[in-house]
N, C-alpha and C positions, 0 to 999 in steps of 0.2 A: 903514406898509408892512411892517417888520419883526416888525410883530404878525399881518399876515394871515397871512405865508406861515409863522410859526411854526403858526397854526393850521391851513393846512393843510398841514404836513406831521405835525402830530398824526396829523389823518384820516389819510395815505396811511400812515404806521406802523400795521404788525400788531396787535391785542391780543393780548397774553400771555395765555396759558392761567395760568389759575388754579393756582398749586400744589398738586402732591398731597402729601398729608401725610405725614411720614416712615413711619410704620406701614404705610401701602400700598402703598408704593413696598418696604419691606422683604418687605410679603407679595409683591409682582409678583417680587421678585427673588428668592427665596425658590421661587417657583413654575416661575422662569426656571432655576433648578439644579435641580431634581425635573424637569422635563423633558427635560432634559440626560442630566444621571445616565440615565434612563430608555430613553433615546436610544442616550447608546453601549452601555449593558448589550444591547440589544437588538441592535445591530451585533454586540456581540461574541457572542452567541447565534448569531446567522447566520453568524460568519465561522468559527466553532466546527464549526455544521451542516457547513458546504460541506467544511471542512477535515476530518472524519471520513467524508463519504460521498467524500471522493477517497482516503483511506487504504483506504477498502473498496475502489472499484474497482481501487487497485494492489496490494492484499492477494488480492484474485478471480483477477485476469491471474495474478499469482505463484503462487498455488496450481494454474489453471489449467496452467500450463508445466510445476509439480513435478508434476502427475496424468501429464501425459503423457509426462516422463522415465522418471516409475515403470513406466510402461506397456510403456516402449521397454526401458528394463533388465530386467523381466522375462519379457520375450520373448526376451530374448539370454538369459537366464539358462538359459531351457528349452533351449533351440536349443545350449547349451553342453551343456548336461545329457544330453543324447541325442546329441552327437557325442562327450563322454568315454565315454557305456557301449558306443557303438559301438566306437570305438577301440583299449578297454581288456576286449574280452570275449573271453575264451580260444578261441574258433574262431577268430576272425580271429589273433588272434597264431600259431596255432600254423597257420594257411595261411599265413601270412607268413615263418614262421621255416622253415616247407616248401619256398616257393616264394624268398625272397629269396637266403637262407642256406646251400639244398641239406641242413638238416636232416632227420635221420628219426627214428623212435621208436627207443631204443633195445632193443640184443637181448639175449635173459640172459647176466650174467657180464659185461657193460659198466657196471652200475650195483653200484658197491659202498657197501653200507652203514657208514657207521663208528656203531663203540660211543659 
């Protein structure tokens, strides 16, 4: 009885795969890091791409922003430019120095010249 059921539990045990020979087992593994390798270089290609085309869109915005400073400071720059010539041009001073002051031109014999 101790010999049937040895036998069948033969039968209901798996057969083993055959061994694979060292040599291809080093080629599969071999082929298993070349994939790998191959694998993350490639990640790291991608994570490289995404990572420069977001420095471009934050490098675009910030260029955007300084165009439009530039733009804004050079309009005050003019707008300052044409209220100093106004400011500073001798009609206006001297209706100024007329009208605030009670200034007049002077008459001969008030203006002495020194040596």
């Amino acid at each position: 009885m101790a010999a049937a059921e040895s036998s069948r539990l033969r039968a209901v045990r798996p057969q083993r795969a055959a061994r694979v020979p060292r040599a291809e087992r080093s080629e599969r593994r071999r082929h298993y890091w070349a994939v790998l390798l191959l694998s993350l270089c490639l990640v790291g290609v991608v994570l490289l791409h995404v990572w420069l085309r977001l420095q471009v869109v934050r490098l675009g915005y910030a260029l955007s922003t300084t165009s439009k400073l530039q733009s804004q400071l050079e309009q005050e720059r003019r707008e300052l430019t044409v209220e100093l010539a106004t400011l500073t041009s001798p009609d206006r001073l001297e209706a100024m120095a007329r009208k605030r002051l009670g200034l007049v031109t002077p008459e001969k014999g008030q203006v002495i010249v020194l040596p």
